[in-house]
VEXPAGU-592008 format. One record per residue (C-alpha): residue in one letter; z, y, x; residue number from 0. Coordinates in steps of 0.001 Angstrom, whole numbers. Each point is the difference from the previous one (the first is absolute). Example, Ala and Ser with C-alpha at 12.3 -4.5 7.8 and 13.67 -1.06 7.14 Angstrom:
residues 2
aa/zz/yy/xx/i
A/7800/-4500/12300/0
S/-660/3440/1370/1
//
This chain:
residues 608
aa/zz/yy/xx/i
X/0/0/0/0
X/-260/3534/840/1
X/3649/1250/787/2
X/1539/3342/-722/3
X/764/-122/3869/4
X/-3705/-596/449/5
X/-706/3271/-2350/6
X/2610/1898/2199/7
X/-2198/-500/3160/8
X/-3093/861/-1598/9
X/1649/3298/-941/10
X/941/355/3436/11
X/-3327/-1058/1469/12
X/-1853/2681/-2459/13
X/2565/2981/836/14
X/-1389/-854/3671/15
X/-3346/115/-352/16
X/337/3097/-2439/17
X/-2342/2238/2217/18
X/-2332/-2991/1374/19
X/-1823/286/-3463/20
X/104/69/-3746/21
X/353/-3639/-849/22
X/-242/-1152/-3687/23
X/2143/-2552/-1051/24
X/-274/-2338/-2745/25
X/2921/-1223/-2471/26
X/-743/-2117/-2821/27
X/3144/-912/-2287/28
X/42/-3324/-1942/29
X/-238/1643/-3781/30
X/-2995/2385/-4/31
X/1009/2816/-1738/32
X/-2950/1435/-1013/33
X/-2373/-1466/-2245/34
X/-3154/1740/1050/35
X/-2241/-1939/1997/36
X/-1046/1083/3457/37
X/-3480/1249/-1073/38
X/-3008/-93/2433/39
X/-3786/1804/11/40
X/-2642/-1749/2064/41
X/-3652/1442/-278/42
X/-2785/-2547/1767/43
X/-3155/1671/1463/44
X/-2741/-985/2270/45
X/-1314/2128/2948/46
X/-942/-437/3597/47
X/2621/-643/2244/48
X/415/-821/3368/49
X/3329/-1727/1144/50
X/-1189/-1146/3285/51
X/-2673/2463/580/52
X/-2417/-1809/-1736/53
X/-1186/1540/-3164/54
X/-971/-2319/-3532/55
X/1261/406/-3481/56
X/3384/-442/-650/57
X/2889/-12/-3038/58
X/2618/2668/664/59
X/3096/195/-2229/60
X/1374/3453/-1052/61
X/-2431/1044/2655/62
X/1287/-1937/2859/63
X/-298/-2975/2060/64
X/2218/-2281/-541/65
X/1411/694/-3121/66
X/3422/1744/-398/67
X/3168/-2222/-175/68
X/1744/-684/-3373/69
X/3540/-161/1162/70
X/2779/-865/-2637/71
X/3331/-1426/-687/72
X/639/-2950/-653/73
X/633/-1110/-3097/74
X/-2320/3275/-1132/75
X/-2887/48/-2969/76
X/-2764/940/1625/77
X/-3235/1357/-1512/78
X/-3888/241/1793/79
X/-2636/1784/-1930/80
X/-3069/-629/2200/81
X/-3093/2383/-890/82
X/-3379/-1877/1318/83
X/-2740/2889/1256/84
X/-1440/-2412/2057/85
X/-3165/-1067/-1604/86
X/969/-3362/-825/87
X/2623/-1952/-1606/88
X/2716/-737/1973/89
X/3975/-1551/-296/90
X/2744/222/1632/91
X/2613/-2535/1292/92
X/3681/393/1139/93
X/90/-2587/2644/94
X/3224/-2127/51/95
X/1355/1672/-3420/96
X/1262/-2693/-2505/97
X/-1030/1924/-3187/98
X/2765/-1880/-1711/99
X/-396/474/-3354/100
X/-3375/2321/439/101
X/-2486/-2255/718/102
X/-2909/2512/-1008/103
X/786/2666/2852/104
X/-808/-3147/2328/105
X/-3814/2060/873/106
X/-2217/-3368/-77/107
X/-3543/593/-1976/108
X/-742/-2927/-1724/109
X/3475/-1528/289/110
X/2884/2791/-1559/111
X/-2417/3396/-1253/112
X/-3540/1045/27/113
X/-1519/2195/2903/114
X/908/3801/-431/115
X/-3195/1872/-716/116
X/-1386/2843/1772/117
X/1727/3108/-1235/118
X/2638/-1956/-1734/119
X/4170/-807/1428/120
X/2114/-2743/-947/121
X/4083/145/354/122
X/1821/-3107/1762/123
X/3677/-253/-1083/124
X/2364/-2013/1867/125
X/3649/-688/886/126
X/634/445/4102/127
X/1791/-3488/-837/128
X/386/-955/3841/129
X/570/2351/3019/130
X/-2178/20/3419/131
X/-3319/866/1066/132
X/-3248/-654/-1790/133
X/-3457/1985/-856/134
X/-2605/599/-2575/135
X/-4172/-655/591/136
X/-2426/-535/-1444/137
X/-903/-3170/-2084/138
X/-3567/411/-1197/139
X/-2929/-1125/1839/140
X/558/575/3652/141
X/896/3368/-100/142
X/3712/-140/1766/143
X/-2474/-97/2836/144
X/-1347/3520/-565/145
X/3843/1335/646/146
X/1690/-344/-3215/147
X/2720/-911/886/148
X/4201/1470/403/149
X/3368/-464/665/150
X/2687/-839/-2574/151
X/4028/30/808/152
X/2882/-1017/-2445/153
X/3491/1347/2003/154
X/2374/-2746/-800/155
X/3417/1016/-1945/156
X/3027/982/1299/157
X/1250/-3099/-88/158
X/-2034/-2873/1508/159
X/1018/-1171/2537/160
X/-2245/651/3453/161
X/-274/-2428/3017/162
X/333/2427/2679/163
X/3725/-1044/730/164
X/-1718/-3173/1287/165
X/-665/1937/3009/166
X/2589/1906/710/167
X/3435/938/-1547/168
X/416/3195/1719/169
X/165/2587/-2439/170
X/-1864/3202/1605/171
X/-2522/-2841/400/172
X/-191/-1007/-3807/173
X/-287/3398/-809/174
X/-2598/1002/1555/175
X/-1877/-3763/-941/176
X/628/1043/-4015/177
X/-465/3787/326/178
X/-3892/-1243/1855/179
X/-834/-2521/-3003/180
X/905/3270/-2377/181
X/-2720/1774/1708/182
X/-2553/-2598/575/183
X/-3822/750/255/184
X/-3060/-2527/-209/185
X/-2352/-580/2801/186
X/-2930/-1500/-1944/187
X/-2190/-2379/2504/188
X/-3143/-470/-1387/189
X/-3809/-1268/979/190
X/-2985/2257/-1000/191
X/-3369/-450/-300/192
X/-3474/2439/559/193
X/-1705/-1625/-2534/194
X/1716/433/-4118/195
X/1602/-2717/-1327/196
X/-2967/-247/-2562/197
X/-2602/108/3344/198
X/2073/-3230/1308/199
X/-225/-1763/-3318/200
X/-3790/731/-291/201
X/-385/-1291/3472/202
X/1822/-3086/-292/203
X/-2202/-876/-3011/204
X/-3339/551/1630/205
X/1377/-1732/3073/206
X/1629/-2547/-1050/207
X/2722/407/3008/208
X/3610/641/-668/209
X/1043/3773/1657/210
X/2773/24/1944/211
X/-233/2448/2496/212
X/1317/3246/86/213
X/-1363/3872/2098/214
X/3761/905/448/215
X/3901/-87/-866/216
X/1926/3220/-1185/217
X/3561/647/-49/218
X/1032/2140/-3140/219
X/-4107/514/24/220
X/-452/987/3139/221
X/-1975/-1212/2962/222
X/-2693/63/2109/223
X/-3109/-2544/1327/224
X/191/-1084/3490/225
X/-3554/-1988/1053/226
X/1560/-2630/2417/227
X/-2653/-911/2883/228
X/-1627/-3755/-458/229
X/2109/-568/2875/230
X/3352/1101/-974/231
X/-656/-1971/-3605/232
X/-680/-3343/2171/233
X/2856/754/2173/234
X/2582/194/-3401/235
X/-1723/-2945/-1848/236
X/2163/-2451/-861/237
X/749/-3587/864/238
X/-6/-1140/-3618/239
X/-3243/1299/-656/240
X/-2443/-842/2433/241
X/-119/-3906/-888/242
X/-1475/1797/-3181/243
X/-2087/2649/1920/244
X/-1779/-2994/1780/245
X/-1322/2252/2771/246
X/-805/2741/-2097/247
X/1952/3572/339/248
X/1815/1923/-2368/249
X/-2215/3096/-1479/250
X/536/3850/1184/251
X/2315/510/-2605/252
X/2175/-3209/1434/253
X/-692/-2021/-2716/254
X/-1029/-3712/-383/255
X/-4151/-91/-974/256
X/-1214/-1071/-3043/257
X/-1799/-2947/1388/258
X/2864/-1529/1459/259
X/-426/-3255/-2668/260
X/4001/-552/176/261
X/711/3442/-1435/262
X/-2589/5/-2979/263
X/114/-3471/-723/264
X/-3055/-2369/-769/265
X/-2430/2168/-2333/266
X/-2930/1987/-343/267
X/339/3658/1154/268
X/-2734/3166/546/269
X/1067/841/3115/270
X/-2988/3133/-136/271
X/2242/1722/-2786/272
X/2825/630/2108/273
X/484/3488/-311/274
X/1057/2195/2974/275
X/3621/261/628/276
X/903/-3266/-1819/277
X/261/-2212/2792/278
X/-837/2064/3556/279
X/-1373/3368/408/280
X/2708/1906/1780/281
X/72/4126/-499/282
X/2796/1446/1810/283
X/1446/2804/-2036/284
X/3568/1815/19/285
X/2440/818/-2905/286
X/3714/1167/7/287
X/2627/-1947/1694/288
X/3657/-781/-1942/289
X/2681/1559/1580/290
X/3336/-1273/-848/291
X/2879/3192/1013/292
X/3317/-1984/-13/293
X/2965/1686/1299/294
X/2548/-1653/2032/295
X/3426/1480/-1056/296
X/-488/-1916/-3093/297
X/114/-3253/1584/298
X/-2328/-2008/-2418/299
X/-3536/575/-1523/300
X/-832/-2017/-2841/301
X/-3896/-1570/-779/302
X/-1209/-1473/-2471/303
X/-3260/-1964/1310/304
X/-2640/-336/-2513/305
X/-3333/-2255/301/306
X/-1663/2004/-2880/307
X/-3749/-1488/1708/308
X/-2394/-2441/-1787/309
X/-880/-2066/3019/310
X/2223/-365/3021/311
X/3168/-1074/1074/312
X/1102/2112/2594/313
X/2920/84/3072/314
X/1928/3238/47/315
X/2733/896/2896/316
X/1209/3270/1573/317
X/331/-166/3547/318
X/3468/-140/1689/319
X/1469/-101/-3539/320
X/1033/-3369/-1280/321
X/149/264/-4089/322
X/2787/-1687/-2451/323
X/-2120/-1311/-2543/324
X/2758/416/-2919/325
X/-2184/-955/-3180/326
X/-2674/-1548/-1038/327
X/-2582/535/-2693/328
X/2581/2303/-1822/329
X/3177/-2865/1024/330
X/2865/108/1995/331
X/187/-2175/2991/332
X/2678/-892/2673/333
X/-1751/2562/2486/334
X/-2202/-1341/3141/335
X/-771/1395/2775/336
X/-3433/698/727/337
X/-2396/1079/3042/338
X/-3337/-883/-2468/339
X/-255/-387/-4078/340
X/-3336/-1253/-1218/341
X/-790/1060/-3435/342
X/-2513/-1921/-2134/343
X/-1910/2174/-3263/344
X/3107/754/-2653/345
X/2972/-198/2352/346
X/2179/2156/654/347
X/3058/-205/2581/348
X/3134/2903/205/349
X/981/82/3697/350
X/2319/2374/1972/351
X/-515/1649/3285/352
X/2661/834/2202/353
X/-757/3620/1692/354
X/1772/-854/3073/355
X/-3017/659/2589/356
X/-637/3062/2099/357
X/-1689/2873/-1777/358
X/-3669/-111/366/359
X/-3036/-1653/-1993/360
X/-191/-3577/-720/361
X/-3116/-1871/-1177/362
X/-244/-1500/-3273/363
X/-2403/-3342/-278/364
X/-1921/-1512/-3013/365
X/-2701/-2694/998/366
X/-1641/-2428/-1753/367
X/798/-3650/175/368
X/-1934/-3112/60/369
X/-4036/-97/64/370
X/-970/4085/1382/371
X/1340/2213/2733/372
X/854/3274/-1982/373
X/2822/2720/755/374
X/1363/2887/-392/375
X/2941/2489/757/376
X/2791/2850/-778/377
X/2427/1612/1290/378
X/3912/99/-458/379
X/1419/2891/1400/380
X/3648/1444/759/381
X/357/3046/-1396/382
X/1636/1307/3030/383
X/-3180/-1484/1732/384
X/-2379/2646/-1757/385
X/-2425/1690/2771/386
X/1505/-2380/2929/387
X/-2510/-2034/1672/388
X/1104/-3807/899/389
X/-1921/-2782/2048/390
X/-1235/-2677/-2711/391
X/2554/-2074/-1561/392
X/353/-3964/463/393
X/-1976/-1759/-3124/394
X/1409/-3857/-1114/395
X/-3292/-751/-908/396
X/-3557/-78/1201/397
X/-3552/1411/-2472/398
X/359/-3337/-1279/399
X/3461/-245/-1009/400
X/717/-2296/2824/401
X/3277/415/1500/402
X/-607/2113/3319/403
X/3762/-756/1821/404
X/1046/-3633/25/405
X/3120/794/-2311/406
X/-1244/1796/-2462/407
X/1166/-1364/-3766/408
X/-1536/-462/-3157/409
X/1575/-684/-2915/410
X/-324/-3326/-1182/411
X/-420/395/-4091/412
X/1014/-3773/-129/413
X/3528/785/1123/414
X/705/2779/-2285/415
X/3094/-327/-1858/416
X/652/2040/-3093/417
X/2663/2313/-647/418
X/1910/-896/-1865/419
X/-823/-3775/-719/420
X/-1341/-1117/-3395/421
X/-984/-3283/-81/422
X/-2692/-1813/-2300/423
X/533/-3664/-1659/424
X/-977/-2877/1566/425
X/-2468/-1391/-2380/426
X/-2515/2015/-2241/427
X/-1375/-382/-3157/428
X/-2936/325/443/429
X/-2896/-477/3278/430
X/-3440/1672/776/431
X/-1961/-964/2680/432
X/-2538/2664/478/433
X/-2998/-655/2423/434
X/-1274/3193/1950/435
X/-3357/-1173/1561/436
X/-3421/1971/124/437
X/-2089/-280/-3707/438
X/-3694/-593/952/439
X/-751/2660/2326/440
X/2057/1631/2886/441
X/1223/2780/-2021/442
X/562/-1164/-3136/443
X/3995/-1846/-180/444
X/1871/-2006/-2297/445
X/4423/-356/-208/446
X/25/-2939/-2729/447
X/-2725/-1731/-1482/448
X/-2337/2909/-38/449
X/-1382/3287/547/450
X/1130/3311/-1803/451
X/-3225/1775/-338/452
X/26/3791/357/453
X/-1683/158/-3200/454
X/3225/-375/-1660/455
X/1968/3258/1133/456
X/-2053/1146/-3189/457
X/672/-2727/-2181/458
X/2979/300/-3172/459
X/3243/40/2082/460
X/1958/-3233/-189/461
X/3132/2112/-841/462
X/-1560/175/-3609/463
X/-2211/-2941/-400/464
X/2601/-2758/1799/465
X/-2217/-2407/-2477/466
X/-3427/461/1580/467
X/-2261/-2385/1396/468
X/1125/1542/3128/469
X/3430/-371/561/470
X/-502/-3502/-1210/471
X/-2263/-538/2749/472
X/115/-1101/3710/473
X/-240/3670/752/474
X/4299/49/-1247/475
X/3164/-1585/-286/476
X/2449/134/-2739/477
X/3676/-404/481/478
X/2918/-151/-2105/479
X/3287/2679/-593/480
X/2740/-548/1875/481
X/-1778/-3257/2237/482
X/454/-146/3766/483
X/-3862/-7/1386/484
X/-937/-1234/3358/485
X/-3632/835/1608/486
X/-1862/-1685/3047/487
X/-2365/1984/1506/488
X/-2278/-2656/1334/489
X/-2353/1211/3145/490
X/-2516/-3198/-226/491
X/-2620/530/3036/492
X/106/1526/3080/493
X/-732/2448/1583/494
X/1486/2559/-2187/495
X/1934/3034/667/496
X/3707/958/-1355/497
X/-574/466/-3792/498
X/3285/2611/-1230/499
X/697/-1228/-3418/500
X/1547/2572/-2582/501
X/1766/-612/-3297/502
X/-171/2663/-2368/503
X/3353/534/-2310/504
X/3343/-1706/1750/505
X/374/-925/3514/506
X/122/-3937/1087/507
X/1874/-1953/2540/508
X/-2214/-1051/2805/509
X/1624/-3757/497/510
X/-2683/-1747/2727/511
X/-3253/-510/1728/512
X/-1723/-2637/1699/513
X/-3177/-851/2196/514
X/-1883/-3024/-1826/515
X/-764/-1538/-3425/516
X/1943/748/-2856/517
X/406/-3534/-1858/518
X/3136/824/-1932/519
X/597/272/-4171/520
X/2688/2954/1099/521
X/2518/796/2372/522
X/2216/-1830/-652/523
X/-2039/-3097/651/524
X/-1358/1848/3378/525
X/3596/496/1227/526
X/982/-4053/27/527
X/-2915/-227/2750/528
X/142/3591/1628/529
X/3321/1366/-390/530
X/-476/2438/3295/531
X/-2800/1523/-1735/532
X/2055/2019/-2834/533
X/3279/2258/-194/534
X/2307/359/-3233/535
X/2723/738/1748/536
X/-728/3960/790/537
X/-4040/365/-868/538
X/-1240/3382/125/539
X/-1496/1705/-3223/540
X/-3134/2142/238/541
X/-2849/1014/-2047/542
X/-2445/-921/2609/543
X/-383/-2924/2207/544
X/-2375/-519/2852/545
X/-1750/-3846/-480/546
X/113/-1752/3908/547
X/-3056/485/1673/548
X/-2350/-2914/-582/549
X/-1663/-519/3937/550
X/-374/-3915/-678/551
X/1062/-1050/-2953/552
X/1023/245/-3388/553
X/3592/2102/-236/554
X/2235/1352/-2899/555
X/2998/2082/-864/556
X/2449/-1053/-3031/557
X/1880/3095/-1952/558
X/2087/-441/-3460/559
X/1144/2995/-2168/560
X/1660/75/-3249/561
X/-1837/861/-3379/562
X/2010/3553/-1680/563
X/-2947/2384/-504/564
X/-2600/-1371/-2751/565
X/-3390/1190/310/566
X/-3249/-221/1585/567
X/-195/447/3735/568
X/-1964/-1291/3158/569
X/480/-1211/3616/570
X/-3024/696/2287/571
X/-587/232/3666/572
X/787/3637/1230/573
X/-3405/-317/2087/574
X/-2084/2716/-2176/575
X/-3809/-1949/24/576
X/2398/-3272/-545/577
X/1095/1592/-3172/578
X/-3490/1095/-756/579
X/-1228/-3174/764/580
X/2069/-2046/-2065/581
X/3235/-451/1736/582
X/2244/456/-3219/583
X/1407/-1854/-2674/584
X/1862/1285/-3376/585
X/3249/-1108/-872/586
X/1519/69/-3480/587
X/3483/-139/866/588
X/2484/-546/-2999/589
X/-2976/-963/-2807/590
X/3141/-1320/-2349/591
X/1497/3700/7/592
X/-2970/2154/-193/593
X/1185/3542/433/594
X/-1163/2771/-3290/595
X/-2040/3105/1112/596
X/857/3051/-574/597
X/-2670/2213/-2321/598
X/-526/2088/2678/599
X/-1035/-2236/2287/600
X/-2300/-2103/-2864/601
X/-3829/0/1397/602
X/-1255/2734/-2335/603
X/2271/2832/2167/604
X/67/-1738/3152/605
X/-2232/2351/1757/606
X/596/3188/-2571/607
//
């Protein structure tokens, strides 16, 4: 618990640092008081931008990219009206928010509302149910890849208890740990792209090829294109990949090629559509770099890392300063200790940073893991450092990610342990085994028995039609109220790369993995032959999972969660083109408790 002595030595800590800076604080009691909900505006529009020096249409929200951060209370009603100038419909999703008991402020076309029209805004109402770090983006089309895309934070109450006395018990220490989460900001890692997200899709249909290369990496969208000599690129290439390169070289932009038959698979592909950019065709171009000002007298800074990107999964360190990772995906953990975090598409990790180094500049490191050599940079910066000059600071990490000291850590997501402990049963009621494999091409996916086709972001939502022909399909699942649900994510051929799975509505308890065939009716069967393979004793909860690499053979990932929030939701790969290409399936959680729309939200004023 937080302790009145604790509260003394915050006071204490704040009287100090009085004159460092204005520093807002957040307190959020257990009974809101007020019972008018935290209102927010945001206005879509489409213009040229250029976040890495690169200019190409764009989605900016209240005229800036990214969007502004909703920050509430916990425990707070919070409203969205989203106005749509762009000139196409669009929705919007609140990544990692439950929606308990609001089901159609969930922002998935086809699935919980209709697109909202050009010229037209639609309110989301929810409940800021659970504290943490999450964010909002797009969920139509691809168009989270054209920047839509910001930062959300629910301040927990008063009273919940934080971990940070799991690292120290010194008070002035505590203090200055709580008084840093109170005035935490986002750093929002993110892949971008020269060509739109509707260029990519058009391309991967005349091509036949999956996309998966990005032109550059932004921190809070910024960055810059480096063109890396053929030399440099062969230098940094990878052990893992050049048994798949087969003598071949990695493109300009550091990327595998397109004819590589191991990363496209065994189909037919029009290799002279490949548009410029896609796959090589390196332009070096400069954009603003981050800078981070932290100031030392106040001990602690407070970051809330955000992989808001459709494609990559990206490394992220700042050199010389080893990070406490603290939560996870909007969860408390027992803190770890940290020299590297590696953040798949959706999550999000909390960490502190001790500001115990001498003043100066430090560099800040986001680089792309797994099958291109991308990177990029910022800057965190002392206050009291501000005009100094200082010779370049040690990095933990390499423009690969690779750790570039012997001793560097990374956090091993396996090991997390959450704080505090909840702990699922040990059976479930019910098992899905859902296959994630290619569907007849190289960009087109399946995660069950078949492929969502895009087609259907326009179709009758599922929220109101839970009878259709579709949600009694292979393209969803129904589940029952109140039932304990358990989902393998089943990674049938190799190669493939990392797919991060994300559940829309409540979070689930990530219980085991495995290299191999799955040949198991549930887990419980699974766990009388492979008991080292799964954890109900303290396994972490998250709203997005990263599936095992598949390099040889077939691999998957078990999770359970509990049904409490009726209504129609999906889980898709956080990949962008493997949404667009299929990788998504609709779940009807709770059919036996259907939830009653409100009037307001009834199709004929959905998109008043």
């Amino acid at each position: 618990m937080w302790y009145p002595r604790h509260i003394f030595a915050l006071f204490m800590l704040l009287g100090f640092l009085g004159s460092v800076r204005a520093t807002r604080t957040w307190s959020c009691p257990d009974s809101i008081t007020s019972s008018v909900p935290v209102a927010f505006t945001l206005v879509l529009t489409e213009q040229n931008i250029s976040p890495d020096g690169f200019q190409r249409k764009g989605i900016l929200t209240n005229g800036q990219f990214p969007g502004p951060i909703l920050e509430v209370c916990q425990g707070d009603e919070v409203e969205v009206q989203v106005w749509n100038e762009l000139p196409y419909p669009v929705t919007v999703h609140f990544h990692g928010i439950e929606q308990r008991g609001t089901p159609w402020s969930d922002g998935v076309p086809g699935v919980s509302q209709k697109g909202i029209q050009p010229g037209s805004s639609f309110t989301y109402k929810w409940t800021a149910t659970e504290f943490g770090s999450y964010y909002y983006h797009s969920h139509e089309r691809g168009h989270l890849e054209d920047g839509l895309y910001g930062a959300i934070y629910i301040h927990p109450r008063d009273s919940v208890e934080r971990p940070f006395a799991q690292i120290t018990d010194d008070l002035t220490q505590l203090g200055a740990m709580h008084l840093a989460e109170q005035t935490t900001k986002p750093i929002i890692l993110s892949d971008w792209r020269h060509l739109t997200s509707e260029e990519v899709w058009e391309a991967e249909e005349a091509t036949g090829l999956d996309a998966y290369c990005a032109n550059a990496l932004l921190i809070n969208g910024k960055g810059s294109v480096s063109c890396l000599s053929q030399e440099t690129i062969n230098e940094f290439t990878s052990e893992d990949l050049k048994p798949i390169l087969n003598g071949a070289h990695l493109t300009d932009i550091g990327c595998v090629p397109p004819t590589i038959p191991a990363g496209q698979g065994p189909y037919q592909h029009n290799f002279s559509a490949i548009p410029e950019g896609l796959f090589s065709g390196c332009e070096s171009s400069r954009g603003a770099t981050e800078i981070l000002l932290v100031e030392s007298l106040l001990q602690y800074s407070s970051w809330d890392l955000i992989n808001a990107g459709g494609l990559a999964t990206i490394s992220f360190s700042i050199d010389e300063h080893p990070m406490y990772v603290y939560a996870v995906d909007g969860r408390y953990i027992v803190p770890e200790l940290a020299d590297v975090v590696k953040l798949v598409p959706g999550r999000r990790f909390s960490v502190l940073v001790k500001l115990d180094k001498p003043p100066g500049d430090y560099t800040v490191r986001s680089t792309i893991v797994g099958n291109q050599i991308l990177n990029t940079t910022a800057t965190m910066s002392y206050n009291a450092a501000i005009g100094l000059r200082n010779a370049p600071s040690t990095p933990y990490i390499d423009i690969t990610g690779r750790n570039a000291t012997p001793d560097a850590v990374l956090l091993d997501e396996t090991q997390i342990v959450p704080f505090p402990v909840e702990v699922p049963p040990h059976t479930a009621d019910r098992t899905f085994v859902l296959n994630i494999d290619r569907f007849n091409s190289s960009y087109q996916w399946t995660i069950g028995n078949s492929s969502f086709p895009l087609a259907l972001e326009e179709a009758a939502p599922l929220l109101f039609f839970p009878d259709s022909e579709v949600a009694h399909s292979h393209l969803a699942i129904r589940t029952t109220n109140g039932s304990w649900v358990d989902l393998i994510f089943y990674v049938r051929s190799a190669p493939q790369p990392e797919h991060p799975v994300h559940k829309h509505s409540n979070k689930f308890f990530y219980i085991g993995s495995g290299q191999g065939e799955w040949n198991y009716s549930s887990v419980e069967e699974a766990m009388r032959h492979i008991p080292q393979n799964f954890n109900l004793h303290n396994p972490p909860r998250f709203d997005t999972i990263a599936t095992p690499a598949a390099m040889s053979g077939p691999v998957w990932t078990a999770v359970r969660y509990h049904v409490v929030n009726p209504g129609a939701f999906v889980i898709h790969c956080h990949i962008q083109v493997h949404i667009n290409g299929g990788m998504s399936l609709a779940i009807l959680d709770g059919i036996d408790a259907w939830p009653q729309i409100p009037e307001e939200y009834q199709l004929s004023s959905t998109n008043s």
